[in-house]
Phi, psi and omega in degrees: 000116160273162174027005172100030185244133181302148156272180190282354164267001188295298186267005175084003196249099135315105180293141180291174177259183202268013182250029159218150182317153180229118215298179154314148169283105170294146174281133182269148181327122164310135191247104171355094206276348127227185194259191159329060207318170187270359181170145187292143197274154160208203176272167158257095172021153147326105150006158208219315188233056115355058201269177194301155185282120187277031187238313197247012154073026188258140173265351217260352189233178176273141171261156150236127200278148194264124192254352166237003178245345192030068190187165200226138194237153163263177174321295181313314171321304148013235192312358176266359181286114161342290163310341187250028196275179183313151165085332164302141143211140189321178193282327181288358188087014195228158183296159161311106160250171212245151187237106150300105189344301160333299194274331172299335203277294182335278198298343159277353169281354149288301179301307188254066193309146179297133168294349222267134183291338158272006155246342181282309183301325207261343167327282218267341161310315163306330186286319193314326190300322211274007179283142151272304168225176155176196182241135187229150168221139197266204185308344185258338206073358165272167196249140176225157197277156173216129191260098167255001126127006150356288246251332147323313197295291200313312192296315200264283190321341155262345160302144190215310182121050187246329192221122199271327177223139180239161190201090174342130186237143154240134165278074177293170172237163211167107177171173172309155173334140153111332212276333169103036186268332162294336166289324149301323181302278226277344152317284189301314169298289180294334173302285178312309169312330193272327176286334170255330147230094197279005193236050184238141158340150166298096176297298215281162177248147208249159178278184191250140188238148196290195173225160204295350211257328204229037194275005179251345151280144184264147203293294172242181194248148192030237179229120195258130172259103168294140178237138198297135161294288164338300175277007185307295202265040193262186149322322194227068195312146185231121171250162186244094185280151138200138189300126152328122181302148195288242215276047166279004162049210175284344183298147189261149204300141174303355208248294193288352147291307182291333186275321181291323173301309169289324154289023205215349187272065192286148196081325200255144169234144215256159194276192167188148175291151161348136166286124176235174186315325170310358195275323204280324178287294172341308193256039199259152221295296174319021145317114182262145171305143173244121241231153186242156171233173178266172173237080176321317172277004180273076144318323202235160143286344150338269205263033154266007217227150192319314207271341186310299208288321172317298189269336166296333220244298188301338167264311102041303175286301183313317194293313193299354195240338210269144170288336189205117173302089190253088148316110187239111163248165214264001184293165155290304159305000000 
């Protein structure tokens, strides 16, 4: 499958040679522009937390909050505001724009993540289920590919008998430490989940996202795989790989501090956030096993150490497999 269109081995249709006729081309299946929603979409509603307009003090219309003046206005109000007149524009160059509260509030609980060490620990211990692949080392100390069967788990956990054949699409992310790839995965997951229900708890699972304090360590280890809430249970599952940061050298992943610590930890029991419906997709009976290989060229002392495979072996993989590339980096420019 290329660009999310079956191949020809997909669809069983070989092209003949060129000394017998050549029968019609069956048509490949057209690919949806969208698939099968997890409920039907729909927009999303007025804010619900909605606050009062802070210019004529009416609580009865719709507001919208200004994410640079931080304060919410109605329509009318709108345009009497200094700033937000023709012509106006904020310290980045760009105009005042209207918001809804609801999403501004989301996304800074995505941009600023809890500090707290003990939700941070139960975070990525629940995150460890969502790894696809990485290097592992066994009893020898040697590093071996380890397959933990994520991307199988997605597959049997999204089948529903709706679609006699189905056809996976991949995004990978794939960039520097930092760079902010797991926060677009878990942006793009909750915005489609929230956009089909919008006032239900988090189902689908999401990456853990780092913080600005640790932006030269990478938040988790190795390649964690995700599934678009909107295409799950289609035709055309659309997944989210994201990669380990490129230049996270030897440090250990902030995901593999916290888990080394609960483990290590005798006796003591560690807090953990609330339970939520993702857990019942996390822990599902279809969890498949995962297999390990050896790596014939980790040879060297080189190319045995953590960081060879991160920028060699992983990006490598992901380019050869993946429908779409997204390289995300910290420059602006």
């Amino acid at each position: 499958m290329r660009n999310g269109l079956p191949s020809p081995r997909d669809t069983g249709y070989f092209p003949p040679s060129s000394s017998t006729p050549v029968p019609p081309v069956p048509p490949i299946p057209p690919m949806p522009t969208t698939a099968a929603p997890l409920s039907p979409t729909r927009e999303l509603p007025p804010s619900s937390e909605a606050q009062a307009c802070e210019s004529c003090d009416a609580a009865d219309i719709q507001t919208w909050h200004c994410s640079y003046c931080d304060m919410s206005f109605c329509d009318a109000c709108w345009e009497k505001q200094g700033p937000h007149r023709k012509g106006r524009t904020g310290p980045d160059g760009l105009p005042h724009e209207k918001a809804d509260l609801r999403i501004v509030k989301r996304l800074k609980d995505i941009l600023t993540p809890s500090a707290d060490p003990q939700e941070q620990q139960a975070l990525h211990h629940d995150d460890r289920d969502t790894t696809w692949f990485g290097i592992a080392k066994d009893l020898s100390d040697q590093p071996k590919f380890q397959d933990y069967g994520r991307y199988a788990t997605i597959i049997a956990n999204s089948t529903t008998g709706h679609h006699k054949v189905r056809y996976p699409q991949l995004v990978s992310f794939i960039g520097q430490t930092g760079a902010g790839k797991s926060t677009l995965v878990k942006m793009l997951i909750d915005q489609q989940e929230r956009m089909s229900v919008p006032d239900r708890a988090a189902v689908f699972a999401s990456p853990v996202v780092g913080s600005v304090r640790n932006e030269n360590v990478p938040t988790s280890g190795d390649v964690h795989l995700y599934g678009d809430p909107k295409t799950y249970y289609g035709q055309f599952p659309m997944l989210y790989a994201d990669c380990e940061g490129l230049e996270g050298g030897e440090n250990m992943p902030i995901s593999a501090q916290y888990c080394n610590v609960q483990q290590t930890s005798k006796g003591k029991r560690t807090a953990s956030v609330p339970d939520t419906e993702h857990r019942k997709l996390r822990k599902s009976a279809k969890l498949s096993r995962g297999t390990q290989r050896d790596i014939a060229w980790a040879n060297s002392p080189e190319t045995q150490k953590r960081q060879y495979a991160v920028t060699e072996l992983y990006p490598r993989l992901l380019y050869t497999f993946s429908d779409v590339i997204v390289f995300v980096l910290r420059n602006p420019k």
